[in-house]
C-alpha positions in Angstrom: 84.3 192.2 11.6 86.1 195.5 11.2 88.4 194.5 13.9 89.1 191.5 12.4 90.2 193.6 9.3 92.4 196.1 10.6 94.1 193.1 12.2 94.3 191.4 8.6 95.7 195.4 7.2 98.5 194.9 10.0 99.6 191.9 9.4 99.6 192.6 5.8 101.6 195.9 6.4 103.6 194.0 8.6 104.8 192.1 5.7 105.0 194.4 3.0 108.5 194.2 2.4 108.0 190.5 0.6 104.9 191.6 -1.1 106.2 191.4 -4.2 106.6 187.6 -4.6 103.5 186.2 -6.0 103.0 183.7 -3.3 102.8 185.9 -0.8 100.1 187.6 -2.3 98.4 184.7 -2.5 99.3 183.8 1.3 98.0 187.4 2.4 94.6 186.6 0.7 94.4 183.6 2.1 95.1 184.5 5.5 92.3 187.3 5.2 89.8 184.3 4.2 90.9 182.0 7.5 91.0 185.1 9.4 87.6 185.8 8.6 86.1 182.1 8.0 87.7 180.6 11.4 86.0 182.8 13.8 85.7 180.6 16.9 88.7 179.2 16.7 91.0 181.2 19.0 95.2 180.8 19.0 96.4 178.8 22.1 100.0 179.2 23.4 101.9 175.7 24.8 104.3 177.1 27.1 105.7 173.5 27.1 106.7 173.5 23.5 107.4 177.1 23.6 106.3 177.6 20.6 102.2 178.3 19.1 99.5 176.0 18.3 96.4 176.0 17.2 93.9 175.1 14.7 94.7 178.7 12.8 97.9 178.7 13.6 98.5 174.8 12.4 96.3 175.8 9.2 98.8 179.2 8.1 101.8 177.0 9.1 100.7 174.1 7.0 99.7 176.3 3.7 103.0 178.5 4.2 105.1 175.6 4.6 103.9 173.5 1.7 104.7 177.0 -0.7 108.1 176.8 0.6 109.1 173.4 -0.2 107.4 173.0 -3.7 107.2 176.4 -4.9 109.9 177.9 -7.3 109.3 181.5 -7.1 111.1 182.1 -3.7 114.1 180.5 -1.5 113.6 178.9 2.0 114.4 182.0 3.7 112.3 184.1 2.5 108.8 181.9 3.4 110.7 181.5 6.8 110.1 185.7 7.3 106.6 185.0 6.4 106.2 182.0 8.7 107.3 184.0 11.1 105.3 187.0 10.6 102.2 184.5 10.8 103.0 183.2 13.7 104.6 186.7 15.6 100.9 188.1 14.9 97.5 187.1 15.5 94.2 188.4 15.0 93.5 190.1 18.2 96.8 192.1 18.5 99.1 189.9 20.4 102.4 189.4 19.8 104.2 186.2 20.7 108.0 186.4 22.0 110.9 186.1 18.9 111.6 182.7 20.5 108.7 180.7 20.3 108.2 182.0 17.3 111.3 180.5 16.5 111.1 177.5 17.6 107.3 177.1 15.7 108.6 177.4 12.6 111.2 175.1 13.3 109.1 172.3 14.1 106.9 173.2 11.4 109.5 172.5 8.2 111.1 169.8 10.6 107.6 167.6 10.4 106.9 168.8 6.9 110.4 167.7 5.7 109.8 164.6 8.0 106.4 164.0 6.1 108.3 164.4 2.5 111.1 161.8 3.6 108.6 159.1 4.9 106.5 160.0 1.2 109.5 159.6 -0.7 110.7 156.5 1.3 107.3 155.1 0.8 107.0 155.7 -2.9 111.0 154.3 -3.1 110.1 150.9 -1.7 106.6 150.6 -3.5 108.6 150.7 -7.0 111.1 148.6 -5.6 108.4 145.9 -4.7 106.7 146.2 -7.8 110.4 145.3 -9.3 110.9 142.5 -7.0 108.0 141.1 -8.0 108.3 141.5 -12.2 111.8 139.4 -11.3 110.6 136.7 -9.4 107.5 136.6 -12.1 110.2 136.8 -15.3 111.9 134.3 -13.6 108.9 131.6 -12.7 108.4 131.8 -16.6 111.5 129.4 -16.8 109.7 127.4 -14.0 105.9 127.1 -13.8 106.6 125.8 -10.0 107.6 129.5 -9.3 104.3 130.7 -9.8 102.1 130.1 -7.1 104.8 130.9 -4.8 105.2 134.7 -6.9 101.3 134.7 -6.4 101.5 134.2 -2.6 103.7 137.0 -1.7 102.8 139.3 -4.3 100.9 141.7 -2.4 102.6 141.4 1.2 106.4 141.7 -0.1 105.2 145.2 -1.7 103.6 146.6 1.2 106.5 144.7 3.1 109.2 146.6 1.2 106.8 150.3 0.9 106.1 150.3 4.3 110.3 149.3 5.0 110.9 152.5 2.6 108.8 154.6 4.6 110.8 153.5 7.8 114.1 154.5 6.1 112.7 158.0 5.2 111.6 158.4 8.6 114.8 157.5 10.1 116.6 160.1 7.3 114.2 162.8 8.6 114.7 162.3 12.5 118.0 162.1 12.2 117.9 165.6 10.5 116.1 167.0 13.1 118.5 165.5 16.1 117.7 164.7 19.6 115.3 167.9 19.9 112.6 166.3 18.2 109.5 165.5 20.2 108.6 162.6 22.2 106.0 161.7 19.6 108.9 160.4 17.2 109.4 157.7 19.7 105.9 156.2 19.1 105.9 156.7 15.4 108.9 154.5 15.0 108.0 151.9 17.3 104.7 151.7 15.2 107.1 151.4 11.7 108.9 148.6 13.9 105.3 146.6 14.7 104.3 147.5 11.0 107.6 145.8 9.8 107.3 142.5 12.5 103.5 142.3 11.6 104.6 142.4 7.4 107.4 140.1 7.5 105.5 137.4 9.1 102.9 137.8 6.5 105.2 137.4 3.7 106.8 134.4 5.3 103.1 132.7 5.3 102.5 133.8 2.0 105.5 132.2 1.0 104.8 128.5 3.1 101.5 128.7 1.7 103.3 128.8 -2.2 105.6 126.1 -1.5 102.9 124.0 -0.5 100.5 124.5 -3.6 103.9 124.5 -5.9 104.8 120.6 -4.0 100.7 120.0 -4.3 100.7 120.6 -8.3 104.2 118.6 -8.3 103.6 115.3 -7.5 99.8 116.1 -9.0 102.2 115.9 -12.6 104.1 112.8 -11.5 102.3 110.2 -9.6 98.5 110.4 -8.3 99.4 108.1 -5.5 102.1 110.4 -4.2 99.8 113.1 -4.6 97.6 112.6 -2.5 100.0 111.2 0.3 101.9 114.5 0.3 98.7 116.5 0.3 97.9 115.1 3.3 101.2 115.8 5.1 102.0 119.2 3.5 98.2 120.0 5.0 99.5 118.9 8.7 103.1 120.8 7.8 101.8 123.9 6.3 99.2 124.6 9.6 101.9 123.9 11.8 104.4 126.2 10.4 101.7 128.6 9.7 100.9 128.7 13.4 104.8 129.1 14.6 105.3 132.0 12.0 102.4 134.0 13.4 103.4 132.9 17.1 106.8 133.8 16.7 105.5 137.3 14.8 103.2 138.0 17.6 106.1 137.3 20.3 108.3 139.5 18.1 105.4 142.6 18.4 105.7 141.7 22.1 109.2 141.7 22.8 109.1 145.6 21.3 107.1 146.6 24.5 109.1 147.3 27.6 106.4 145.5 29.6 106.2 142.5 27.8 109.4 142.1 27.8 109.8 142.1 31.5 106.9 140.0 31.9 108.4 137.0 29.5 111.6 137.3 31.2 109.7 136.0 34.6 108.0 133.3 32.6 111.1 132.5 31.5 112.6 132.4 34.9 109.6 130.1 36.4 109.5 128.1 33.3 109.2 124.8 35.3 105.9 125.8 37.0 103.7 127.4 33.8 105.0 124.7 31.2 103.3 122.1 34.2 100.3 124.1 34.3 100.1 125.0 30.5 100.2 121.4 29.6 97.4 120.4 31.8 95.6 123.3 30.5 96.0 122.1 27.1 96.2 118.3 27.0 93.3 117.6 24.8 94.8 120.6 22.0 98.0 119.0 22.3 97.3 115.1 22.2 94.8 116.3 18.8 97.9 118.1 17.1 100.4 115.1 17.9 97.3 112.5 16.7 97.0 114.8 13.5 101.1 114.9 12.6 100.5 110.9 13.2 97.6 110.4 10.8 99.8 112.4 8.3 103.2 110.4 8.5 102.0 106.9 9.4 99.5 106.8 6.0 96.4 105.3 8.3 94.0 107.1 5.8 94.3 110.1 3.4 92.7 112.8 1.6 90.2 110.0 -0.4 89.9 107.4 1.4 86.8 105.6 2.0 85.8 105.1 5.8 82.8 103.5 7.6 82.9 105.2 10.4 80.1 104.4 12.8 77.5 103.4 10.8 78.1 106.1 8.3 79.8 105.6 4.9 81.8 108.1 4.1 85.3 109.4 2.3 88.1 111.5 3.6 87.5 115.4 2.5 90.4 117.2 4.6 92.7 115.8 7.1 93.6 119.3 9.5 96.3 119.2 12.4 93.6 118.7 14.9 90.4 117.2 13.1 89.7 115.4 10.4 86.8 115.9 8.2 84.8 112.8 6.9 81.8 114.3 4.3 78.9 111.7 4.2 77.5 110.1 0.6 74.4 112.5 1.6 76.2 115.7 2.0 76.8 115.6 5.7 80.3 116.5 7.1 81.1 114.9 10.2 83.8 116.2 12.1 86.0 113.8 14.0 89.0 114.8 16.8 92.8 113.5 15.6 92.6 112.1 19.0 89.9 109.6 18.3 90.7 108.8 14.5 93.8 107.3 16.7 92.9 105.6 19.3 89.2 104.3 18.4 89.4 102.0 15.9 87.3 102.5 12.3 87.3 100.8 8.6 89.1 101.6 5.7 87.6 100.3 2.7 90.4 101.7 0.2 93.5 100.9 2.1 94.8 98.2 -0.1 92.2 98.1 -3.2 89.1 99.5 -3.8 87.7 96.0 -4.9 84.6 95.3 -2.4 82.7 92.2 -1.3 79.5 92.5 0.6 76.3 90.4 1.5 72.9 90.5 1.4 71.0 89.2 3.9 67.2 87.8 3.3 64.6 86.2 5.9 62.6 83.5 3.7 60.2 80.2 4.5 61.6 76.8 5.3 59.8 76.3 1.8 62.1 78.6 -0.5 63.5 76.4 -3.6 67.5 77.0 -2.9 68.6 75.9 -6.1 66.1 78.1 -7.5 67.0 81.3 -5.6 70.4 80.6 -6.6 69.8 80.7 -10.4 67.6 83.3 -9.7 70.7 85.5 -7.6 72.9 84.2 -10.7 70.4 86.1 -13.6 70.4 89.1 -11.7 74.1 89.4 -11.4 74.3 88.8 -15.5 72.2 91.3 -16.4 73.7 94.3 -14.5 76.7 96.0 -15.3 77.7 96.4 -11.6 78.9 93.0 -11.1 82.9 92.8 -11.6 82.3 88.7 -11.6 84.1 87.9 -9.0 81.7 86.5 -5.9 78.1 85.9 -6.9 76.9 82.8 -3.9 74.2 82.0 -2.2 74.2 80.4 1.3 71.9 79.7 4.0 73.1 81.8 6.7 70.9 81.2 9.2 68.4 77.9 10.2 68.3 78.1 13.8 65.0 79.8 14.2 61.6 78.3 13.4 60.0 81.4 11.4 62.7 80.5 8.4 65.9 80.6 7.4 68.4 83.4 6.8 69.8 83.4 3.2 72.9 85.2 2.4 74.0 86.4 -1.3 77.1 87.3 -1.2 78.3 89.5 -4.1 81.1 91.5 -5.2 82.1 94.9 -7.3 85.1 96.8 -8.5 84.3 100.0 -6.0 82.2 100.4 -2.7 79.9 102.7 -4.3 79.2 100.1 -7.2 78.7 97.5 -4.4 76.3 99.9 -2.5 74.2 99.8 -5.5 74.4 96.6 -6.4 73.5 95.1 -3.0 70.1 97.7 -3.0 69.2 96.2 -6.5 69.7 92.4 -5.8 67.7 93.1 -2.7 64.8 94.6 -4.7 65.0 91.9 -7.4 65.4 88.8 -4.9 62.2 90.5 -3.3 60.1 90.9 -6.6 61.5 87.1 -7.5 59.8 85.8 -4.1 56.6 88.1 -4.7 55.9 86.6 -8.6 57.7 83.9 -8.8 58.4 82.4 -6.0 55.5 82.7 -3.0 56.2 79.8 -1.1 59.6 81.2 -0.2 57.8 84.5 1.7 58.2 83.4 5.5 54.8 82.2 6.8 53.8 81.6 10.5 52.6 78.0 11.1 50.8 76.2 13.7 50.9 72.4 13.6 48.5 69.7 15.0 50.2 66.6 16.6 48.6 63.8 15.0 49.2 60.0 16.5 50.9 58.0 14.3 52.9 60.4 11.5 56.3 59.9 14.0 57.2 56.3 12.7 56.2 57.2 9.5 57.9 59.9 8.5 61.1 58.0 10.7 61.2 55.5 8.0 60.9 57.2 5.2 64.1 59.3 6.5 65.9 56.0 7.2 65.2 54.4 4.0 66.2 57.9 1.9 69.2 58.1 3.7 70.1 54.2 3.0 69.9 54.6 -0.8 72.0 57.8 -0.6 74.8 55.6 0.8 74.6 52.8 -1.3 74.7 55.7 -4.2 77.5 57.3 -2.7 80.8 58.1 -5.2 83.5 56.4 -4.8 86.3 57.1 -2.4 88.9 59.2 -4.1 92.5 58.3 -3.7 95.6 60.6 -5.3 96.8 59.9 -8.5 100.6 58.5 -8.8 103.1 61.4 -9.8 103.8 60.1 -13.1 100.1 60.3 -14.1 99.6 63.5 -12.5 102.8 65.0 -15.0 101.5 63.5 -17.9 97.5 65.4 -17.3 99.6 68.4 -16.4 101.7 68.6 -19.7 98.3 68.1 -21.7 96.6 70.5 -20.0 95.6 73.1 -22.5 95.9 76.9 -20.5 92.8 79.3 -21.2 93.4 82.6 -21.3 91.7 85.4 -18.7 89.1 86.1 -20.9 87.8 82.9 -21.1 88.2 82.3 -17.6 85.9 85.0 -16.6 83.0 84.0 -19.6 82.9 80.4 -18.1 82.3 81.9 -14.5 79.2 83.8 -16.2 77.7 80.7 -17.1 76.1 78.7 -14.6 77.0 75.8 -13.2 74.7 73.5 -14.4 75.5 74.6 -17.8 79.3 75.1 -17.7 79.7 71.2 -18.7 77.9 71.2 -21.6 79.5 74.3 -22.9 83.3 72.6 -22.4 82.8 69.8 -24.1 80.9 70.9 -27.0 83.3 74.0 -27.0 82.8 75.4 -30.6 80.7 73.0 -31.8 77.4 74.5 -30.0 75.9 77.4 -32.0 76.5 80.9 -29.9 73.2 81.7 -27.9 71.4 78.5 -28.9 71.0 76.1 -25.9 71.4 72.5 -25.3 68.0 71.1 -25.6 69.2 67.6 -24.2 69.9 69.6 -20.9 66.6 71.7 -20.6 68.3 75.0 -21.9 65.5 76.7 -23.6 63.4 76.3 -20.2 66.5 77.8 -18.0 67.1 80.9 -21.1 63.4 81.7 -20.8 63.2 81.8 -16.8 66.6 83.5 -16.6 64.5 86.4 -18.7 62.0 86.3 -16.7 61.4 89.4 -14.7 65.6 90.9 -15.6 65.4 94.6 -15.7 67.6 95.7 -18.2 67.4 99.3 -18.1 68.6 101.8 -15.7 68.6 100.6 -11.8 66.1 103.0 -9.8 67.2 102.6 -6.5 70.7 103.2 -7.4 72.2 106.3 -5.8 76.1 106.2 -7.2 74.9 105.5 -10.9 72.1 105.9 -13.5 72.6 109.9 -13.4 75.0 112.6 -13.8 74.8 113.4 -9.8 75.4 109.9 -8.9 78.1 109.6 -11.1 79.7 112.5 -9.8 78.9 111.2 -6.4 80.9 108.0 -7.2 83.8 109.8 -8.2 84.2 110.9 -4.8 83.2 108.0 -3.3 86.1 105.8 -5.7 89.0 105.8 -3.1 92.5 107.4 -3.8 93.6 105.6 -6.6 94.8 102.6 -8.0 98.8 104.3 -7.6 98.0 104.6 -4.0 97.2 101.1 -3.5 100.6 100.6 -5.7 102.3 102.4 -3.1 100.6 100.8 -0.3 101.5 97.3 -1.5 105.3 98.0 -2.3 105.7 99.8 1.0 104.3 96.6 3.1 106.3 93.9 0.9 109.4 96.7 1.5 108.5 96.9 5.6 108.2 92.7 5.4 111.2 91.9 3.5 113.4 94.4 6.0 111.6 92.5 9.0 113.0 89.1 7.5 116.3 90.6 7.2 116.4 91.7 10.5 114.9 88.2 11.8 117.6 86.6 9.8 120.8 88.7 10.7 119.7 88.2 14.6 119.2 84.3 13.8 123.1 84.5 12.2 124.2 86.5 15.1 122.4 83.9 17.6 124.4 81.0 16.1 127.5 82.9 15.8 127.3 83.3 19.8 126.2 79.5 20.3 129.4 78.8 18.3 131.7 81.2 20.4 130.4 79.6 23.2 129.5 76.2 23.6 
């Protein structure tokens, strides 16, 4: 310890000349309490550098040289004597040559000064991205497009342009120092120059990514149809860009290594061979990414659209450049390769209109009353709100089996997820019909007795219904002349939609009586001639009127909400769709015509 001291009373003697300046006081104390907390840490000499290191050394060097750059109570030169006395003297009594002290404080205010550049280039190019980005933001007030593109590069243009700042300062301070500086300056600038590369392609992403959300809310404001067409293609464009920026920035950080860049200039030079192998190599990533750019441009589905695909109904959530993403009514997602949505073959239930048609299909007993069943399929479709009115028909599918016959109701609504619901409910209802009111029509499994006698029988009772159905046949119908046909035509009285759609309502057996009585008849008070207070009280019978339990796309705020997704792009879109096929046809039959002209016009040259 005392040793330690008279080493500190020399070195302070040694300096006693520049004692009077306050802050070397202040470095004298200071290098007492180093000298006497950093014990263990002794002072190394690097021949190579000529000049001392250590962590002592680098400590006094670094406190010295920050007094001499921002304090104002002595000049350069002066903490450059008391550098030097630091580093001529150490604890321990060694002196170190004139020269490498020399050249340690050198490189001392070289890196400090280096330091402050780079700081004040850094600070420099923050403010100047903060001001590049109150522009751009003052001028996107004058367009609200600007706006998501200012929010995209934002943060990566001002840590772009600091980090750009900090590279100029650098460059300021090396070039002070000259072409003695150490090897390490190398390596710091090439870092600036990955730093730079890695930042530029960020803010050019950040930029694609704004353009696309500015075209997005765009055509959003002008047409739904378009909307969702371009969404779908600026999904493919934007990945696909996106992934050439940051190949393209990752080749860039490449080509700044010596090695790398040897190494591309032999692929380069057997490009033949690796583009062969590469392509085998990736044949399935490739043939996905061309699939996807096709799904985007040829308008096979989009973002919306209602698919069956494989059993599954379900609507298009996101169409990527190598997948596309089909989330099921029950909250699955299932995830489907570009390549397949292509070549396998699928449904699309909202490519032209998102009116459906579908069946029902119900096994019931050679005894089932048809015309009953269909009155029966006609109440259930009046007293639901699901029905568009359309298709509401009953049919016998199927006879070719001895258990019973197939019946088919075929049925119609103004969306699939309407018709989803409605063909669950006329299925529960046609079932609850055969259960109360209609037994008979439940299939049954017979076994019958041949009995001698019953064959002739029953053969001419068939023979004799089927003679008096012939002499009752109608007459044979035979085309009116033209003059006839004008004059019906002419006093033809035209009905308007709305009555057109109550008439198909009613049911046939009824429609008659309400045309020719027309206003006459009382509204909701039947025809007694033709038996319509018996049909009004069986068409009553057993109607539920209130919400429909087994639907799943209405009767609650979830399934409303699921219906919304599950409504298909839009009626613009199927707009769109329709022009653009009449467009496509109509440049066909020009086509088919001018080679027809140019056909004849050959025929005539040459006969």
């Amino acid at each position: 310890m005392r040793e330690r001291c008279k080493n500190a009373k020399f070195i302070g003697g040694g300096v006693s000349h520049v004692r009077k300046l306050n802050p070397f006081t202040v470095v004298y104390q200071t290098y007492c309490c180093f000298d006497r907390c950093l014990r263990g840490f002794p002072l190394a000499v690097s021949k190579k550098r000529n000049c001392s290191f250590g962590v002592r050394g680098m400590i006094y060097s670094c406190f010295m040289t920050t007094l001499a750059l921002f304090s104002p109570l002595a000049s350069e030169s002066a903490y450059r004597v008391a550098l030097s006395r630091v580093w001529h003297t150490v604890p321990g009594g060694d002196v170190t040559p004139p020269e490498e002290v020399e050249a340690a404080v050198e490189t001392t205010f070289d890196a400090f000064r280096l330091l402050l550049n780079v700081g004040i280039g850094a600070v420099i190019g923050l403010v100047a991205g903060f001001l590049i980005i109150a522009v751009a933001r003052l001028l996107g007030r004058r367009s609200p497009y600007m706006d998501p593109v200012t929010k995209a590069v934002a943060r990566p243009v001002e840590l772009a342009v600091a980090v750009i700042g900090a590279w100029a300062g650098f460059q300021v301070g090396r070039a002070d120092i000259g072409e003695t500086g150490p090897s390490w300056l190398d390596s710091l600038d090439h870092i600036f120059l990955i730093c730079v590369i890695i930042l530029v392609t960020w803010v050019l992403v950040g930029f694609v990514n704004g353009v696309t959300v500015a075209i997005n809310e765009r055509m959003a404001e002008t047409s739904e149809g378009r909307a969702a067409r371009v969404k779908t293609q600026t999904q493919i464009l934007r990945r696909v860009v996106v992934a050439i920026i940051w190949i393209l920035g990752a080749a860039g950080v490449l080509v700044t290594f010596p090695g790398a860049r040897a190494a591309g200039a032999s692929i380069f030079a057997s490009a033949g061979i690796v583009s062969v192998v590469v392509g085998l190599a990736a044949q399935t990533t490739l043939s996905n990414v061309f699939s996807g750019l096709q799904l985007a441009f040829t308008d096979s589905i989009r973002v919306g659209d209602i698919v069956h695909y494989q059993g599954n109904y379900t609507t298009v959530e996101e169409i990527t450049l190598t997948y596309v993403v089909l989330a099921v009514w029950d909250g699955r997602r299932i995830i489907v390769p570009s390549q397949i949505m292509t070549t396998e073959s699928f449904e699309n239930w909202t490519r032209r209109a998102p009116e459906m048609t579908g069946d029902v299909l119900i096994k019931m007993d050679w005894q089932v009353p048809i015309d009953a069943a269909r009155l029966r399929l006609e109440q259930i479709l009046e007293a639901t709100d699901l029905w568009d009115g359309r298709t509401g028909v009953l049919q016998i599918n199927d006879a070719s089996t001895t258990e019973g016959v197939l019946v088919r109701c075929l049925i119609s609504a103004e969306s699939s997820p309407k018709l989803t619901d409605l063909r669950n409910h006329v299925r529960e209802e046609m079932v609850r019909w055969i259960q109360e009111e209609a037994p008979q029509a439940a299939p049954h499994t017979r076994i019958y007795r041949d009995e001698k006698g019953d064959f002739q029988e029953k053969k001419q009772k068939t023979e004799a219904l089927v003679n008096l159905r012939e002499q009752e046949k109608p007459p044979v119908f035979k085309p009116e002349s033209e003059e006839e046909t004008r004059r019906k035509t002419l006093e033809t009285e035209v009905i308007s939609d709305d009555d057109v759609k109550r008439i198909r309502r009613v049911p046939l057996d009824e429609r008659g009586a309400q045309l020719t009585e027309g206003a006459d008849a009382e509204p909701g008070t039947p025809d007694e001639a033709n038996g319509g207070g018996d049909t009004t009280e069986t068409r009553t019978t057993g109607v539920s009127t209130g919400p429909i339990k087994s639907a799943i796309f209405t009767g609650s705020p979830e399934a409303v909400e699921r219906a919304k997704a599950y409504s298909g792009p839009g009626e613009k879109v199927y707009e769109e769709r329709t022009r653009r096929i009449e467009e496509s046809r109509d440049d066909l039959d020009k086509v088919d015509a001018e080679s027809d002209g140019e056909s004849q016009n050959n025929k005539g040259e040459h006969p």
